[in-house]
N, C-alpha and C positions, 0 to 999 in steps of 0.2 A: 778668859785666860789671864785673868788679872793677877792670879795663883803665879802664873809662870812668869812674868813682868816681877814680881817681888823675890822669887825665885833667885831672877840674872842678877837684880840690883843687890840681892843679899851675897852671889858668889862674884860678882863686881866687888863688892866693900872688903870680904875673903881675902878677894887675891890682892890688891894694891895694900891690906894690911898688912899681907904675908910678906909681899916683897918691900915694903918701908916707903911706898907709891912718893917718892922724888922721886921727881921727872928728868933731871939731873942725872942721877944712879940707874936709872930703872932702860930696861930696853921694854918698849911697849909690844915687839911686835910676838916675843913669845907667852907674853901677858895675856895679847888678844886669843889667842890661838888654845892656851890654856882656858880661857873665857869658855868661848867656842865649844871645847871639848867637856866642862862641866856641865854644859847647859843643855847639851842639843839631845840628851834626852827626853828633856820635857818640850822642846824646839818638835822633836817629828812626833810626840802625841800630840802635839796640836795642830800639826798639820796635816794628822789622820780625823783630828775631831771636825775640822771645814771637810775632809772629802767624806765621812759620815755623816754628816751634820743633818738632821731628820730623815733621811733617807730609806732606813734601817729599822727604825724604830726607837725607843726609850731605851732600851734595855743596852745599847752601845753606848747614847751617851752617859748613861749611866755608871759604863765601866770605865770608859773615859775620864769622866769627872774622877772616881772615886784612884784611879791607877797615878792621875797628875796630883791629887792630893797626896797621896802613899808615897810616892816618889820625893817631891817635892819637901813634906813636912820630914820625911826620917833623911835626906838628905840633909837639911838645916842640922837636923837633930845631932847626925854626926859630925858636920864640919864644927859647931858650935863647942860640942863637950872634946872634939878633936884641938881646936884652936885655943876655945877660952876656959876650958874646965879642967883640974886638976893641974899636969905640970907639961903643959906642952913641951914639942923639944923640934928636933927637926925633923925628925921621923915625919910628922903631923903633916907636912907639904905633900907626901903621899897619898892623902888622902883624896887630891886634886887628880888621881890617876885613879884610883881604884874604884872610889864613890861612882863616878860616872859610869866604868865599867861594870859595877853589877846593877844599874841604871838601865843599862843597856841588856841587862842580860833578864832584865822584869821586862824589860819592854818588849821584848824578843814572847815572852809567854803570852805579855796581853795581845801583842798582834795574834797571836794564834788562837787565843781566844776569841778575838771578835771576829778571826776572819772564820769559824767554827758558827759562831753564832748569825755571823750577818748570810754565811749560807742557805743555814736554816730555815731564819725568818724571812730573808730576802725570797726564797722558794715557797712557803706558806702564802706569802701576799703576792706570787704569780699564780698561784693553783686556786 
């Protein structure tokens, strides 16, 4: 989950850029909470990859790995060309609201995915 540690630390550096991170100016506590709220999509696929973690087979962690990759690199991809490409504005702070929510709404497929799959295979290696 090294993926998701680079992840927080990249939408940690995000937000205290966004907000001008003096300590002075800044209220931390809806900082944190916006933290919180970008991240904890890739926060409960990894706490679905410990309660599958060999249990199921390859073929989970595999969609695991590949969902926290997908997640994770087009999430960068847009806060990056959101914040540092072209002519940001303030619109851009948006993006701390909506990224996360269609985060959540892939993450919402991949559960249903694996819970699809882990039935299956889970049933094959009881029979």
């Amino acid at each position: 989950m090294a993926l998701g540690s680079l992840y927080a630390a990249y939408i940690a550096f995000l937000i205290l850029t966004a907000s001008g991170g003096s300590p002075r100016t800044t209220n931390i506590v809806p900082l944190l909470l916006l933290f919180l709220w970008a991240v904890s999509p890739i926060v409960v696929l990894a706490g679905v990859a410990t309660k599958f973690e060999s249990r199921c087979g390859r073929a989970i962690d595999f969609i695991l790995l590949a969902a926290v990759c997908v997640l994770a690199s087009s999430g960068v991809a847009v806060y990056q060309v959101g914040f540092f490409g072209g002519h940001p504005d303030a619109q851009s702070g948006l993006l701390f609201v909506f990224v996360p929510l269609y985060q959540w709404l892939a993450v919402a497929v991949v559960l249903v995915l694996l819970a699809v799959i882990a039935r299956r295979h889970c049933q094959r290696r009881g029979s």
